[in-house]
N, C-alpha and C positions, 0 to 999 in steps of 0.2 A: 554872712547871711543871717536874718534874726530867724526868729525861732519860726515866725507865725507863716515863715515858708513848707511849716512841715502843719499846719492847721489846715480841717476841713470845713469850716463853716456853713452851713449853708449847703454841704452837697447831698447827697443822698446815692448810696451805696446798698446796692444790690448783689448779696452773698453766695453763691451755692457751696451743697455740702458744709452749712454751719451749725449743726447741730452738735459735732465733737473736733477735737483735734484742732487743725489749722484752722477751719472755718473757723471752729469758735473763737479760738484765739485771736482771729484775723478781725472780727467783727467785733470783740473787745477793743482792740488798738485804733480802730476807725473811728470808735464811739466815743474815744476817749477825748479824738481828736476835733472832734465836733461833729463828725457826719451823722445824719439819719442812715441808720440802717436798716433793710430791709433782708429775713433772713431766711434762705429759702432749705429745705430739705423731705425727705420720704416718711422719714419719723416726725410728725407732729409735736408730739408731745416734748421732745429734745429741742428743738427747735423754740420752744413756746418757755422752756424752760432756760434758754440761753437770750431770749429777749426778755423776760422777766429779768433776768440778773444784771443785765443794760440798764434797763431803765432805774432801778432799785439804785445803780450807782450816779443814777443824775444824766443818763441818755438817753433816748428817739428809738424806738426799735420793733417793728412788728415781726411776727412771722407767718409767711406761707407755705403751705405743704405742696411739695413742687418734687415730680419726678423728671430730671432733666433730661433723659430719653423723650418725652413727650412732648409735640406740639406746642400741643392745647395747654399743657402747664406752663411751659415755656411762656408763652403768650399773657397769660391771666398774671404772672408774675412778675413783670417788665408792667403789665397796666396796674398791679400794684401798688408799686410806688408811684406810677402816674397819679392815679386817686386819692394816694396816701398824702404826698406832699409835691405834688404835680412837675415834677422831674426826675430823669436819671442823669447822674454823672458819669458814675462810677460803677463797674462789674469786675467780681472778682470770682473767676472762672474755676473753684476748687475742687468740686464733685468728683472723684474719681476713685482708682482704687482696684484692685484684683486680689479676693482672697484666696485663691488658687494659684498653685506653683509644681508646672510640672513641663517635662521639655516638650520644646513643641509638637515631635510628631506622635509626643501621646496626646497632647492637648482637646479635651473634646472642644467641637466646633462650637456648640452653645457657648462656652465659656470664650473663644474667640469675639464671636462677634458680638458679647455683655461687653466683654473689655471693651473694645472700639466704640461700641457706644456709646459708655459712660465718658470713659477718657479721652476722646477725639471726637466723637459727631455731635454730642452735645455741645462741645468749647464752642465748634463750627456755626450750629444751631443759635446757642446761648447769644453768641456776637451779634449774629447777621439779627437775632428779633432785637436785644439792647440798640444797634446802632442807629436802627432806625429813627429810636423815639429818643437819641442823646441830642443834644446840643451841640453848637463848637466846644471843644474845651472836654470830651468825654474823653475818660480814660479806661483801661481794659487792661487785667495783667491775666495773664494763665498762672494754674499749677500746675508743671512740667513734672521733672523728672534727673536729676542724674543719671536714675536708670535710663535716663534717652543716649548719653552719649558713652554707654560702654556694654560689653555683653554680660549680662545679669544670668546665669544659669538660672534655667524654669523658669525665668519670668522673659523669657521672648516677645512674647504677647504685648504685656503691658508695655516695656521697653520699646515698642514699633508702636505703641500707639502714643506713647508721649516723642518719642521724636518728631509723629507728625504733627501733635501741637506747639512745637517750637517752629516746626514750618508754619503753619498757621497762624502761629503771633507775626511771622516777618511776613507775610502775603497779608495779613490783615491790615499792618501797621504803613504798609505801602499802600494799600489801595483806600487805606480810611482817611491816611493824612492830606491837609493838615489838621483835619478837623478833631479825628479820635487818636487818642498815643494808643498803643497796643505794645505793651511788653510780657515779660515773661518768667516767675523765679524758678528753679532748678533745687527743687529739698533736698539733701542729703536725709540722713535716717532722721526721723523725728517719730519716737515711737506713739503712733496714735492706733484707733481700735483696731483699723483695716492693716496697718503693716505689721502689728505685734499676732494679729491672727496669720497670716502670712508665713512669717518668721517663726510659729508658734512659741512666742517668747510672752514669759509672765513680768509681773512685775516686777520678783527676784532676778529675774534673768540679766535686768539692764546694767547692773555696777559690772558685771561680768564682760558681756556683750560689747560695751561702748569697750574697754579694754582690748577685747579684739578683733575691732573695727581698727584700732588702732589713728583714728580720727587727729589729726592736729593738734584741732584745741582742745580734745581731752574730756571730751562730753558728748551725749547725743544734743537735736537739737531741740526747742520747745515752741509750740504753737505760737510765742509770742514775737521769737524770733524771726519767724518767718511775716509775721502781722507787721513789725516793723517794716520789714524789707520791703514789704505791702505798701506799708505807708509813704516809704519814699518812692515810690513808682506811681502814686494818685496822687501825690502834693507837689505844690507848684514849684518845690525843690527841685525837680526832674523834668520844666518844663520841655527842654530841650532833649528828651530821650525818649526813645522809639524803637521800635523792633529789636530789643533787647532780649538777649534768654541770659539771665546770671543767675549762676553755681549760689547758693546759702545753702552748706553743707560742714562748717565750720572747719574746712581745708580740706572735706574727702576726696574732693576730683582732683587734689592733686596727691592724697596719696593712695586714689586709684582704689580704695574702699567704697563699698557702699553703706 
């Protein structure tokens, strides 16, 4: 397979939640690969400051200020790239996140249904406005969860609402093909703002942490890692793949770590 199986030329790639973390990272990897990117998040200024650094390296990059609980942003953001460079290919469903950790029948209900919102009815949302205005040939991956397929103490909440985005890649990815792929990657820990506030772990905390995580390969993982995994799920390398959920956890679902 040559290389230019994993190039984006030409598409134009619609981010949520890229203002830190995966997003960022993930929107860096795209850019690199040729896609325009368009870069959606709540903080502006983050945002504005992760497509300056795109472009600065010789990429495409706007951003929009976009809260994906909302319609109306939803909407205005998907016609962004319309107007910007008059297509989507490509969405990458990242926005999510729970900085609350508590069992569930203490769990207040607000914090219930923030979770489900950001983490599952937005993915739902985000899809159904993308798929409208994609082409044949659109692709879609979720940010899931390992916390989908084990029981995560205090985090209940989030762990039921990324399971049901792994349902929702394989119901999307049926009812979209053949026209849209829809897959889905599954992070292991990757310390970004939302999980290390969570875990309340510092920056000292991590040579410790990753130790008794006890992880396989012997490190957390890093926004670029997951960007990669990105990029083979939007490039014509993975034409033939769909309704996928895969583990990049660097071996923790199999040693049962988070």
């Amino acid at each position: 397979m040559s290389d230019n199986q994993f190039m984006l030329d030409g598409d134009v790639a619609v981010i949520t939640g890229a203002g830190t973390g995966i997003g960022e990272g993930t929107a860096h990897v795209l850019a690199r690969a040729g896609a325009r990117v368009v870069l959606a998040g709540r903080r502006e200024a983050q945002i504005e400051q992760v497509a300056a650094a795109i472009r600065e390296e010789g990429g495409q990059a706007i951003a929009v200020a976009t809260d994906v609980t909302k319609d109306e942003d939803i909407e205005n953001l998907m016609q962004a790239a319309i107007d910007k460079w008059g297509r989507l290919d490509i969405l990458i469903n990242n926005a999510g996140g729970s900085p609350i950790q508590a069992p569930l029948i203490d769990l207040p209900r607000e914090e219930w249904d923030a979770t489900v919102a950001l983490n599952l009815t937005a993915v739902w949302n985000c899809t159904r406005y993308a798929a409208r205005v994609m082409e044949d040939g659109g692709r879609i991956v979720n940010v899931s969860s390992i916390a989908a397929d084990r029981i995560v103490p205090t985090s209940g909440h989030y762990s039921a609402a990324k399971r049901g985005v792994n349902s929702l890649t394989e119901s999307f990815a049926y009812e979209l093909a053949p026209r849209i792929r829809v897959n889905a990657v599954l992070p292991g820990l990757v310390p970004t703002e939302v999980s290390m506030k969570a875990l309340q772990l510092t920056e000292e905390d991590l040579p410790a942490f990753a130790k008794e995580m006890k992880v396989p390969a012997e490190r957390l993982g890093t926004p670029e890692d997951l960007g990669n995994a990105m990029l083979y799920f939007v490039s014509p390398a993975s034409d033939w793949v769909t309704g996928e959920c895969i583990s990049i956890s660097g071996g923790a679902n199999l040693a049962g770590s988070i």
